[in-house]
C-alpha angles and dihedrals in degrees: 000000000000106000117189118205136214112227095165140041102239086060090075101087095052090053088059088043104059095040086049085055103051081055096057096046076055097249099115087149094055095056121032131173114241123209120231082260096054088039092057096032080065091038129004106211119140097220092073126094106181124308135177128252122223097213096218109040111122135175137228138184101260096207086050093058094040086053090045091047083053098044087059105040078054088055087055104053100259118145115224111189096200115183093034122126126224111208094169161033131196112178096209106141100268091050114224124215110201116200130165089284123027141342125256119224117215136148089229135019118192121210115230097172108131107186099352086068083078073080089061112087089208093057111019101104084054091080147017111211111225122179130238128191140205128208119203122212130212113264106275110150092161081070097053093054095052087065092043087248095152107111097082085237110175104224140194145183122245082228121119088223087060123220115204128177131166137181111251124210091269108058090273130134119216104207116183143168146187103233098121131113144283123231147159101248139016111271137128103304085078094058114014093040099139093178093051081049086057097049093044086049093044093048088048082053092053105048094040110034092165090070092062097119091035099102126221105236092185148012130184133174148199150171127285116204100222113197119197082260112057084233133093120265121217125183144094142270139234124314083026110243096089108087127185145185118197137148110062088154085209093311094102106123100069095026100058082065100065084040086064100058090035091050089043092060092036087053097047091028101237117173095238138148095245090061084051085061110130081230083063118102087320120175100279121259095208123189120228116284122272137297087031095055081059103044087038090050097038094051090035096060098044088051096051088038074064110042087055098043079055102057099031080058086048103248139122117257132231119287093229096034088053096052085048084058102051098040095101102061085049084057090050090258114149086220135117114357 
């Protein structure tokens, strides 16, 4: 199961709200809300006050389906050309791929990008990258069982600046959050930030004190590519035969499935349900024009990163740090409560 959490108080609400929601699409057995006593009896962190548990939530290990999608493709005869570079696009048709050594011919390209397509002038006010970290602790499932963390429950924070940590095979716990940054293009800050490393270490130390002693033998980092609306987009470009999938906003690894089969009929242009999604070729929701999407995100998720320390520390935030945070939702932005 996936259990969320409640760390604040003022997470409370969205707790009963999505729980109140599974009820009303007529699914009140997949998402149940859990007392502080259940919550802890799954997982027994202080810093929990109660949660829900969505029943049939379940994890994988994303670069071992990845290996096992290409060990099949392989099976099938398809060709996949890793390590090559592609500099360039021309639509045609036929659409033209350029790389360092050659071009590759083909009546339709689809762009699988995720937040590097904030580099694609077609695409790139669709989305603002933001990094998020893990930290990996040493083996201690002593530990593990102490805290009556034995279940293998996925688990996750109510913050905006989500926190996510899940048991590994070994008696470790992966504790990550997405504290990092926002910027305009993909560099370092997404995978050598050693301040986003401290806060994600720092927010694993909160929320598990009896593992004080317990040492973080890694951490590692990345960029999330972060829509309007909080949802993935799925759809095509002019003249028609460049598709694209972008904006999982950290939610890729379900997702990609449906893209597939929404990427498939686009492709070969069936008539299908999954091509009449509301996430299908929808009118876009942009963000403002650099440099502006980078200052705006940048001040914006510090200051949410605030406004929930804050409460989680049970104190009132800031007055302007919390109108900073909330100035999203005001701009008709599906991001931060």
């Amino acid at each position: 199961g996936y259990m969320y959490a409640i760390t604040a108080g003022a997470h409370e609400k969205l707790c009963e709200e999505m729980v109140a929601l599974a009820r009303a699409v007529g699914a009140p057995d997949e998402l149940r809300e859990l007392t502080a006593a259940e919550v802890k009896a799954r997982c027994a962190s202080p810093a929990f006050r109660g949660g829900a548990l969505m029943r049939d939530g379940a994890s994988v290990q994303p670069a071992m389906v990845v290996r096992g999608l290409r060990r099949v493709l392989l099976e099938r005869g398809v060709t996949i050309h890793e390590g090559t570079t592609a500099t360039g696009v021309e639509v045609g048709p036929p659409a033209v791929v350029t790389t360092a050594k050659g071009t590759v011919r083909a009546k339709n390209v689809v762009l699988a990008l995720n937040a590097w397509a904030t580099g694609w002038p077609r695409l790139e006010r669709r989305l603002v990258a933001w990094s998020s970290y893990i930290v990996l602790t040493a083996p201690a499932p002593e530990r593990l069982a102490e805290i009556g963390w034995t279940g293998g429950e996925l688990i996750s924070d109510f913050r905006t600046s989500l926190r996510y940590f899940r048991t590994t095979k070994d008696g470790r716990i992966a504790f990550g959050g997405g504290g990092g940054r926002a910027r305009p293009t993909i560099d370092d800050a997404f995978t050598h930030d050693t301040r986003a490393v401290t806060e994600a270490a720092q927010g694993f130390r909160l929320m598990f004190p009896s593992f004080a002693d317990v040492p973080l033998e890694d951490a590692w980092g990345g960029p999330i590519d972060v829509s309007p609306t909080h949802l993935p987009v799925f759809g095509s470009l002019e003249p028609g035969n460049l598709f694209f999938a972008l904006g999982y906003t950290g939610n890729g690894v379900a997702p990609t499935h449906l893209a597939g089969q929404v990427l498939a009929d686009l492709v070969t242009g069936r008539d299908t349900d999954t091509v009449r999604l509301p996430m299908v070729n929808p009118a876009p929701r942009l963000f403002p024009q650099q440099p502006f999407r980078s200052w705006g995100a940048a001040v914006v998720r510090r200051a949410m990163i605030a406004k929930e320390t804050a409460e989680e520390q049970g104190r009132k935030p800031n007055p302007l740090v919390d109108q900073l945070a909330r100035m999203p939702r005001r701009m008709g932005y599906l991001l931060g409560h």
